[in-house]
Each structure stands twice: as C-alpha cells, then as structure tokens.
BAROFI-872000 format. One line per field, with one value per residue: residue number from 0; residue in one letter; z, y, x of N, C-alpha, C, O, CB in turn. Coordinates in steps of 0.02 Angstrom, whole numbers, plus 32768, in hexadecimal, padded with zeros to 4 digits. Glycine has a CB too. Layout:
! BAROFI-872000
num = (NUM|...)
residuo = (A|...)
n_Z = (Z|...)
n_Y = (Y|...)
n_X = (X|...)
ca_Z = (Z|...)
ca_Y = (Y|...)
ca_X = (X|...)
c_Z = (Z|...)
c_Y = (Y|...)
c_X = (X|...)
o_Z = (Z|...)
o_Y = (Y|...)
o_X = (X|...)
cb_Z = (Z|...)
cb_Y = (Y|...)
cb_X = (X|...)
//
This chain:
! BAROFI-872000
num = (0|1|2|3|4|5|6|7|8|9|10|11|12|13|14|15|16|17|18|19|20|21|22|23|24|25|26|27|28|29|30|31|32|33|34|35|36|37|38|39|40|41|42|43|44|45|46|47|48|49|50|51|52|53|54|55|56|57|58|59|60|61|62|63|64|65|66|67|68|69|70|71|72|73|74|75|76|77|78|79|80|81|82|83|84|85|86|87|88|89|90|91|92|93|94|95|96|97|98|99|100|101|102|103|104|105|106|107|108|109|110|111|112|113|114|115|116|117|118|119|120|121|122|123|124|125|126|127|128|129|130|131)
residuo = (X|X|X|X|X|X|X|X|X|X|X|X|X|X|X|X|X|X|X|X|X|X|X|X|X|X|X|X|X|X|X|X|X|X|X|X|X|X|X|X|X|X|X|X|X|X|X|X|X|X|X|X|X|X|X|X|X|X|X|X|X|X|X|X|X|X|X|X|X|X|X|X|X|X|X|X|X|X|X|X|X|X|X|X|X|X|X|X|X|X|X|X|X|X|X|X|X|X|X|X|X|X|X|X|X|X|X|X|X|X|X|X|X|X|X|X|X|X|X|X|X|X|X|X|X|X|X|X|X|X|X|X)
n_Z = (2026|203C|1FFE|2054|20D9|20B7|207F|2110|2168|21E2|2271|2249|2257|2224|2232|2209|2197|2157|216E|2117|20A0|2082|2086|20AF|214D|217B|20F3|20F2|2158|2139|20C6|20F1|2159|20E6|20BC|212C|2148|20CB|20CD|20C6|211E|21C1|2235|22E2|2388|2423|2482|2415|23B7|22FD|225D|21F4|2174|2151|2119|20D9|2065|1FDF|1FCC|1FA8|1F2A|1EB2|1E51|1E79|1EFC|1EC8|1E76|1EF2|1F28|1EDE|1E7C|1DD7|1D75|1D7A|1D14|1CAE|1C97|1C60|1C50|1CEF|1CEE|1D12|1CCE|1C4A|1BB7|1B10|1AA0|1AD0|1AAC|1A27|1A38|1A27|1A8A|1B29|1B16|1AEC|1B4D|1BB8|1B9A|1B94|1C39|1C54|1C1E|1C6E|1CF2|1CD1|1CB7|1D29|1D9A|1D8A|1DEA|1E91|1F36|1F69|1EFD|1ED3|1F21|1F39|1F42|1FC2|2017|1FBA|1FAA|203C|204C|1FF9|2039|20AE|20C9|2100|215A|2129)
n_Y = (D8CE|D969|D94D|D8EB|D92F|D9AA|D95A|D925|D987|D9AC|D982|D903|D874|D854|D7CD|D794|D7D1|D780|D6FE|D6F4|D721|D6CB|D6DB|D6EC|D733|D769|D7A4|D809|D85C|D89B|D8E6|D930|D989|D9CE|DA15|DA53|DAAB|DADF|DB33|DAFA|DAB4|DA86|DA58|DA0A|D9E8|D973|D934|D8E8|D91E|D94D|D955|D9F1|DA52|DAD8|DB61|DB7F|DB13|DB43|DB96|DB63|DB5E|DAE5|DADD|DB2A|DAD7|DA7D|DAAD|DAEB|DA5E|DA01|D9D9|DA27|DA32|D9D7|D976|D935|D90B|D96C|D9DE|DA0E|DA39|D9FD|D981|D98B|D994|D952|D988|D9F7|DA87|DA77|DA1A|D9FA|D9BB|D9ED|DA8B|DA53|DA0B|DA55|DAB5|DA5C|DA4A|DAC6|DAE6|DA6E|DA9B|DB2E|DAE5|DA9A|DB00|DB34|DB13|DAF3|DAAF|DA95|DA7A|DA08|D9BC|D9A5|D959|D90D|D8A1|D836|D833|D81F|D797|D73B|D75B|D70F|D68B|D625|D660|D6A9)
n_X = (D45F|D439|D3B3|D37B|D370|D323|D2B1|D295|D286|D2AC|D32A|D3AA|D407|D4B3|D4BA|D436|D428|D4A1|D46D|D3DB|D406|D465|D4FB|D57D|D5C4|D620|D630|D5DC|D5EA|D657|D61C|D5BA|D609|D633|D5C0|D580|D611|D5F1|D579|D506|D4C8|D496|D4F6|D4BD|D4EA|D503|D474|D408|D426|D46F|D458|D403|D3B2|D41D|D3E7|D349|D2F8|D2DA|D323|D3B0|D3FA|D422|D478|D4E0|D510|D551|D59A|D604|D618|D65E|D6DD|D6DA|D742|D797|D758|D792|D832|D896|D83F|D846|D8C3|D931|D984|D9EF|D9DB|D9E0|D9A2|D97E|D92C|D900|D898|D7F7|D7A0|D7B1|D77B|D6EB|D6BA|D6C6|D65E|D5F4|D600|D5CA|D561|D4FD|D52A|D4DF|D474|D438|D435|D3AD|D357|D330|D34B|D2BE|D27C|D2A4|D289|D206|D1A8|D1A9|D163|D15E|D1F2|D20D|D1C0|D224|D297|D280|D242|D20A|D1CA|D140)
ca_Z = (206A|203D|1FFB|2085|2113|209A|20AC|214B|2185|2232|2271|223B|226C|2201|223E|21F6|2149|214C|2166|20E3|206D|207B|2081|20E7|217A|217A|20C7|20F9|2191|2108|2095|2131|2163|20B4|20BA|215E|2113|2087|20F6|20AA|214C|220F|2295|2334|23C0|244D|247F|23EF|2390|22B5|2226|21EE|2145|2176|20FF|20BB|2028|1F95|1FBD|1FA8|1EED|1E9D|1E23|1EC6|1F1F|1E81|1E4F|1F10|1F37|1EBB|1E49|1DB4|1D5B|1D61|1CF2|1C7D|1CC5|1C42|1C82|1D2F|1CEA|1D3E|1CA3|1C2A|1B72|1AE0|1A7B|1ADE|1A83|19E5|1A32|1A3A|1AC8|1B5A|1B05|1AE7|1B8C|1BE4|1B80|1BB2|1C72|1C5A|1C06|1CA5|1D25|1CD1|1CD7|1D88|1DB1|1D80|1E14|1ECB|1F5F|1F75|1ECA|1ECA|1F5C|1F49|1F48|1FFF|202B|1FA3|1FC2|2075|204D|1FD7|2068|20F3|2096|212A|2191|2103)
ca_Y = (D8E5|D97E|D939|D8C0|D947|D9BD|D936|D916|D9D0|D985|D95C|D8D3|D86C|D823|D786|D788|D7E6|D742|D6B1|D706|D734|D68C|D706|D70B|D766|D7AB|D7E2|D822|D882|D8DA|D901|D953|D9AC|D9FF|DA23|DA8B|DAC4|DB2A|DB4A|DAE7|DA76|DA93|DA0F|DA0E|D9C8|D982|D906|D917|D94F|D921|D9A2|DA01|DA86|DB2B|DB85|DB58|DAE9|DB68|DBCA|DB42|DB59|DAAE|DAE3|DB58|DAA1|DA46|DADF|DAD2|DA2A|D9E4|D9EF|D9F9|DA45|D996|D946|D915|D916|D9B0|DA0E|DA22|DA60|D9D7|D975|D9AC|D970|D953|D9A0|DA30|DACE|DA5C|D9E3|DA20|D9B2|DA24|DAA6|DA34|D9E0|DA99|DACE|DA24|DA50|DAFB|DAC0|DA40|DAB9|DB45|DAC2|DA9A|DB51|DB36|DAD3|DAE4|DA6C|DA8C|DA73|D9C7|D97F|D9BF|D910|D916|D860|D80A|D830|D7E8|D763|D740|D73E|D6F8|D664|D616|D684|D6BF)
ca_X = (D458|D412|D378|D356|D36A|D2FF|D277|D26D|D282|D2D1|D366|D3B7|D452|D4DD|D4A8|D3F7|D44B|D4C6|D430|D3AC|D42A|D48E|D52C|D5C7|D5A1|D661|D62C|D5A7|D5F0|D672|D5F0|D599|D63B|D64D|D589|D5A7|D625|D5DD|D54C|D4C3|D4C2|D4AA|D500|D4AD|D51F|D4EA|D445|D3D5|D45A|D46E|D45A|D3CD|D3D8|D41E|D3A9|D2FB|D315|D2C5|D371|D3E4|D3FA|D43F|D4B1|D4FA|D517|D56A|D5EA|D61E|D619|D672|D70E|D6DA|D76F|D7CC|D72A|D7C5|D87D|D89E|D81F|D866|D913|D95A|D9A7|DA0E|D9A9|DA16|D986|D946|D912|D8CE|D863|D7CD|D787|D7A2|D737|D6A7|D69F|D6B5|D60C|D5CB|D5E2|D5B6|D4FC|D4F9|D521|D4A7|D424|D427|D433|D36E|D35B|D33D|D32D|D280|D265|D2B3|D26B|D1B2|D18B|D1BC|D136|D16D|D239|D214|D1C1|D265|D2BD|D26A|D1F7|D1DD|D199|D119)
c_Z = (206C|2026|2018|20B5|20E6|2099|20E3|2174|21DA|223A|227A|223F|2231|21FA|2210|2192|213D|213E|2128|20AD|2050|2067|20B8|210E|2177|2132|20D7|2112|2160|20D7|20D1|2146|2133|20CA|20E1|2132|20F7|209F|20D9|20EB|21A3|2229|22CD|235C|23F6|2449|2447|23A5|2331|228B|2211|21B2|2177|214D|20D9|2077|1FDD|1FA6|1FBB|1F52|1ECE|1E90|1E55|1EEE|1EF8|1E7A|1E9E|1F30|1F1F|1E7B|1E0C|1D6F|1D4D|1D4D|1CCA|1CA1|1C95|1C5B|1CCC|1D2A|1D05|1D11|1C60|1BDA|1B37|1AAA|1A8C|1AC4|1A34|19F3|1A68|1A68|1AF5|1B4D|1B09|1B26|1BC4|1BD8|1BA9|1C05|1C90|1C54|1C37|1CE5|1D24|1CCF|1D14|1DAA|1D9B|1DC8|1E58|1EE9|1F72|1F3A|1EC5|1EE5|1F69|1F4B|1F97|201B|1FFB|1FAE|200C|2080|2032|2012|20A2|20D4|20D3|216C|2165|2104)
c_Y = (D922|D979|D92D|D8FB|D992|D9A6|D92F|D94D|D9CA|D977|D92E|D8B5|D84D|D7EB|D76B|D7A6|D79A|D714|D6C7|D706|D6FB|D6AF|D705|D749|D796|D7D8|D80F|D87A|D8BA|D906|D93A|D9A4|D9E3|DA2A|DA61|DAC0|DB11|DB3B|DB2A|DABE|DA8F|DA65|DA3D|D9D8|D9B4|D93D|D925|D92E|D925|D96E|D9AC|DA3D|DAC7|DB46|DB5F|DB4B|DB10|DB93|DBAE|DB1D|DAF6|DA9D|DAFB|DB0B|DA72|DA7A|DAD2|DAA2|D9FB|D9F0|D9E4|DA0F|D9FD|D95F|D912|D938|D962|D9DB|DA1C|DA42|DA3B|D9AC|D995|D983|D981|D970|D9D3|DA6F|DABA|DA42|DA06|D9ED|D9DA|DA63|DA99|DA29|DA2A|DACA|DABA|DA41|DA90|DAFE|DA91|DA77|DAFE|DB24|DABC|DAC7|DB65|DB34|DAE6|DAB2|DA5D|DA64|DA20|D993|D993|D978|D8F7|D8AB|D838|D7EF|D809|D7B4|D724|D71A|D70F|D6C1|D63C|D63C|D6AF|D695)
c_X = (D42B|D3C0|D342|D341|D330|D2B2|D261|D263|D28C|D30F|D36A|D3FF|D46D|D4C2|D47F|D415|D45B|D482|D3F8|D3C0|D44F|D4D5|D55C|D5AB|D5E5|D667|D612|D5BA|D631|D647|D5CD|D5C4|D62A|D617|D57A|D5C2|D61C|D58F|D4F5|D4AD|D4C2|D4C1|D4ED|D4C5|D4E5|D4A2|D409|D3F3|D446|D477|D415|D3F1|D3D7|D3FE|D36B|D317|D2FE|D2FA|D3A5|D3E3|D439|D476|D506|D52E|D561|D599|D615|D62F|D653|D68A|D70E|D712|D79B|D79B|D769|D806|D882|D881|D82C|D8A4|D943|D98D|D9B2|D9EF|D9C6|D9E3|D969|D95A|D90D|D8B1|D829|D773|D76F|D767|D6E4|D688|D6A9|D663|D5E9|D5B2|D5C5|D568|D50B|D4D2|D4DA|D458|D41A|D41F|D3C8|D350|D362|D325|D2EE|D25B|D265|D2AB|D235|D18B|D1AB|D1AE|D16E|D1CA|D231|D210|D1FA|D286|D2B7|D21D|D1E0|D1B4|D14C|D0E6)
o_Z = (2093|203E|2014|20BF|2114|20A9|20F0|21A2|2203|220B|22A4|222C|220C|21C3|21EE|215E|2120|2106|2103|2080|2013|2030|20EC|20FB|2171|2129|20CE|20FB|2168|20C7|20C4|2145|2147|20E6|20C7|210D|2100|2073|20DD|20E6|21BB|223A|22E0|2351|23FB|2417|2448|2372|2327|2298|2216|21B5|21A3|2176|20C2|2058|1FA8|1F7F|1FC8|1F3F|1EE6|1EA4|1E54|1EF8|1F11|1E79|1E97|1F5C|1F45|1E4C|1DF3|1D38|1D19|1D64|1CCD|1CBD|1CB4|1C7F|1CDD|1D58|1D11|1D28|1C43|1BD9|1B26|1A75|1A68|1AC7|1A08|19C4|1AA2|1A65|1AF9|1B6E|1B1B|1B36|1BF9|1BFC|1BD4|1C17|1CC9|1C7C|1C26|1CFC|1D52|1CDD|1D32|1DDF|1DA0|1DD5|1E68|1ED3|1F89|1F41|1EB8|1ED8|1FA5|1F58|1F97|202B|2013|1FB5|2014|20A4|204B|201E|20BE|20CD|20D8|219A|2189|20E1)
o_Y = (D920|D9A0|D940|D8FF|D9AD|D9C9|D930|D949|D9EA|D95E|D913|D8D7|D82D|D7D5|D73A|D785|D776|D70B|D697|D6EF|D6F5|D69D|D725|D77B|D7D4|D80C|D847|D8B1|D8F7|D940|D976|D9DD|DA1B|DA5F|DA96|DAEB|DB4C|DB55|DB44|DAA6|DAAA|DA3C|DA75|D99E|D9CE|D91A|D95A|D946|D8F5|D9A4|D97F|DA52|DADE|DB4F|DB26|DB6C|DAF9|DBC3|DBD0|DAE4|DAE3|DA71|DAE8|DB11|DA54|DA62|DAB0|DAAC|D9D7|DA07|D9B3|D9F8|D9F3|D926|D8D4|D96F|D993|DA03|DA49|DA63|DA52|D9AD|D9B5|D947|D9BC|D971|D9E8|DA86|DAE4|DA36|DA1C|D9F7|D9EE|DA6A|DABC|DA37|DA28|DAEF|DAD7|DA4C|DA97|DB13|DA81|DA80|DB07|DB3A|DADC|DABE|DB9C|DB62|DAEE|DA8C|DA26|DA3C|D9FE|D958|D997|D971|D8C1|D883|D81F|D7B6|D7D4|D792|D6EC|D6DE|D6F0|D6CE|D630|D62D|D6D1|D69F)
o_X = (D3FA|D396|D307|D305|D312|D282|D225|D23B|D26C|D32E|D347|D42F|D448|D4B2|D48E|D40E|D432|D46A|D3EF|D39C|D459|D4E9|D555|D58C|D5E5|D687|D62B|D5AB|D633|D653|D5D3|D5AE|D617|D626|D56B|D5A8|D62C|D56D|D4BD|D475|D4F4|D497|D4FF|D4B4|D4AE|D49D|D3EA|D3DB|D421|D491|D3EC|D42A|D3B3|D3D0|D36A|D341|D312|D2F9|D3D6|D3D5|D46F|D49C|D540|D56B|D591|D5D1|D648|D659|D672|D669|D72A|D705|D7BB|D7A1|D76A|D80A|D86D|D89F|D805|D8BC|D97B|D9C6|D987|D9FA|D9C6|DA03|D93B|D993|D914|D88C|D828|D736|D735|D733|D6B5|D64E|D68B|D642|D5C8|D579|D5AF|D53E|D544|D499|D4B2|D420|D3EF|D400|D3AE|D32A|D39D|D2FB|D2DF|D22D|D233|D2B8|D227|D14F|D1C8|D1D9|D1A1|D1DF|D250|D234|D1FD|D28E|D2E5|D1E1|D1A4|D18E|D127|D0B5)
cb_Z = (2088|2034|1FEE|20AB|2143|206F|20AE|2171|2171|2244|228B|220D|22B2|221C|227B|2233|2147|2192|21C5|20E6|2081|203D|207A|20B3|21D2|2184|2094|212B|21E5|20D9|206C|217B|215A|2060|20C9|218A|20F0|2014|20F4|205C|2139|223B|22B8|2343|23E6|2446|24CE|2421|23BC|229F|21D6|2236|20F2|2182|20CF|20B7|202C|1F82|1FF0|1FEE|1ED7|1E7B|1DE4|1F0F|1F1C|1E30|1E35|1F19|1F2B|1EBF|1E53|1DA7|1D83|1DA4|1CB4|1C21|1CB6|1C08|1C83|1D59|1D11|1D6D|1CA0|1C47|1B6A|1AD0|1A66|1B28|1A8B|19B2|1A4C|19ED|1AE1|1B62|1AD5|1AC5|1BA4|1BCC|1B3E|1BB3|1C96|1C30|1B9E|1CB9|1D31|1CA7|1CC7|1DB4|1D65|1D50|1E01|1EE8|1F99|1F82|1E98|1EC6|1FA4|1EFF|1EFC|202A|2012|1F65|1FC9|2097|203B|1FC2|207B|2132|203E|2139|21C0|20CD)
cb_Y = (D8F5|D998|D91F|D880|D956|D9B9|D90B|D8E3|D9F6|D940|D965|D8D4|D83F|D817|D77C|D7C1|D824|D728|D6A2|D739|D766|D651|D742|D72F|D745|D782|D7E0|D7F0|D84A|D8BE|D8BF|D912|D988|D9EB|D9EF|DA6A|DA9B|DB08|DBA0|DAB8|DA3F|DAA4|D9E9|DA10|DA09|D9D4|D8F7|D95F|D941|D8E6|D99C|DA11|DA95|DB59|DBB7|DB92|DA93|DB90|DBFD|DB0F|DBBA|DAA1|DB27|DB77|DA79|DA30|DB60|DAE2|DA1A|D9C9|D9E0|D9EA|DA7C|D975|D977|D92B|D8C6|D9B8|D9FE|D9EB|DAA6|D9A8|D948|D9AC|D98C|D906|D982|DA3C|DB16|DA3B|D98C|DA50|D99C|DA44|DAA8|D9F4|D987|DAD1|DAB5|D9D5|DA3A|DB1E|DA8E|DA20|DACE|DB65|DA7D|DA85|DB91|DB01|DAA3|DB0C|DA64|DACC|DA9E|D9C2|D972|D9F9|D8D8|D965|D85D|D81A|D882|D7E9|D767|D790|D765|D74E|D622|D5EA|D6CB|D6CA)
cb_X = (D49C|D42E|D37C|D387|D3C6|D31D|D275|D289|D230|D2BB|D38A|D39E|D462|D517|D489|D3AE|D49E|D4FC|D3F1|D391|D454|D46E|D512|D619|D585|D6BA|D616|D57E|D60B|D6A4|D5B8|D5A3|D67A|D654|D56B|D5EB|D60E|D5D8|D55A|D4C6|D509|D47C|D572|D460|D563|D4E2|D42B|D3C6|D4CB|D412|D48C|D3A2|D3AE|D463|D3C2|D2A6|D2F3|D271|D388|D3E0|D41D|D42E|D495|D492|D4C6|D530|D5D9|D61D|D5E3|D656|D740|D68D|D78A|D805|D6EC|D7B8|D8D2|D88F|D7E5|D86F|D91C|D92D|D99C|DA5E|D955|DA40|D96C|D938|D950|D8DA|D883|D7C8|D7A8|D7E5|D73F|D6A8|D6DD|D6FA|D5EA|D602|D608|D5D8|D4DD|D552|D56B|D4B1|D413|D453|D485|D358|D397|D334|D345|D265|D288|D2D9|D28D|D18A|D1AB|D180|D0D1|D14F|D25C|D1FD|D191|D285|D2CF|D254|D20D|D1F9|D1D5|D130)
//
C-alpha cells in the first residue's frame, strides 16, 4: 500500500488498492487503518476522498514501518514468551533467530520509500498493465 500510493503521489481509494493489488479490500481497509494509525497514511473523507502518504516518502524509513507493523517477537512461539519450552535456557535457537531479525531489521533501516519506489513508471505500469 505504501508503495502504490508512493507511486502515484494521489489519492487513492481502497477500492483501486483492492483491484490492482488483487487483495481483499477489507484487508486492505485494516492494513489502511493500522497505516493511519502509526501515521504513515492520510484518509480523506468525503467526495474525492481515499489515502494519500502523510509524509514525503524519503522520511518513511522501512525498517521504521516493519518494527511497527508487525509482530515480530512471535517469529517462533518461544520467542513471544507465550509457551512454556521444555528446553529453554539451552537451546540455542532463540538466540540465533533474534540476531537473524536483528541483521533483517538493521538492513531495512537502510531503506526508505523513496528509495524503493524510484522506479515510480515501471511500479505503475506493474499495476495498471492495461492502461500502459
């Protein structure tokens, strides 16, 4: 979502997210919600209305997006604290795979939205092949 509305630098409805994307529009419209949200996203109400980014996309760091977006503490049920692991504090899983999303998340922290959609034409055409 942020990509698309990054491309087209317009507002854009659910609707048009849903049909391009081939996506559940009621996903869509949660994904949207959160997006809000954590302020990466404007809704405009009203005739006209859809979402548009709330800040210019070279300030909408990646990594920023990905730490709040999405939980990633429950990668493995242990890692969330949620089950009780007849081997935990020898198996040295959890460790590894906490590195792992640590090297993930500091990569993407490379990474803004400008950066990732500087191919602006070609992302549209992506989406919208027949109208190209």
């Amino acid at each position: 979502m942020l990509m698309a509305l990054a491309a087209k630098d317009e507002v854009v409805s659910i609707d048009w997210l849903a049909d391009h994307y081939g996506i559940s529009r009621n996903h869509l419209a949660k994904v949207a919600q959160e997006l809000v949200a954590a302020g990466y996203v404007a809704s405009l109400r009203g005739r006209g209305g859809g979402l548009r980014l709330a800040r210019p996309p070279a300030e909408i760091n990646v990594g920023e997006v990905v730490r709040r977006l999405e939980n990633l503490t429950g990668f493995v049920a242990c890692m969330g604290g949620k089950e009780n692991c007849a081997i935990d504090g020898v198996c040295g899983l959890k460790p590894a795979l906490a590195g792992a999303i640590d090297a993930f998340l500091t990569h993407l922290d490379q990474f803004d939205l400008a950066q990732i959609t500087a191919s602006k034409s070609r992302l549209l055409r992506q989406l919208n092949p027949e109208e190209a």
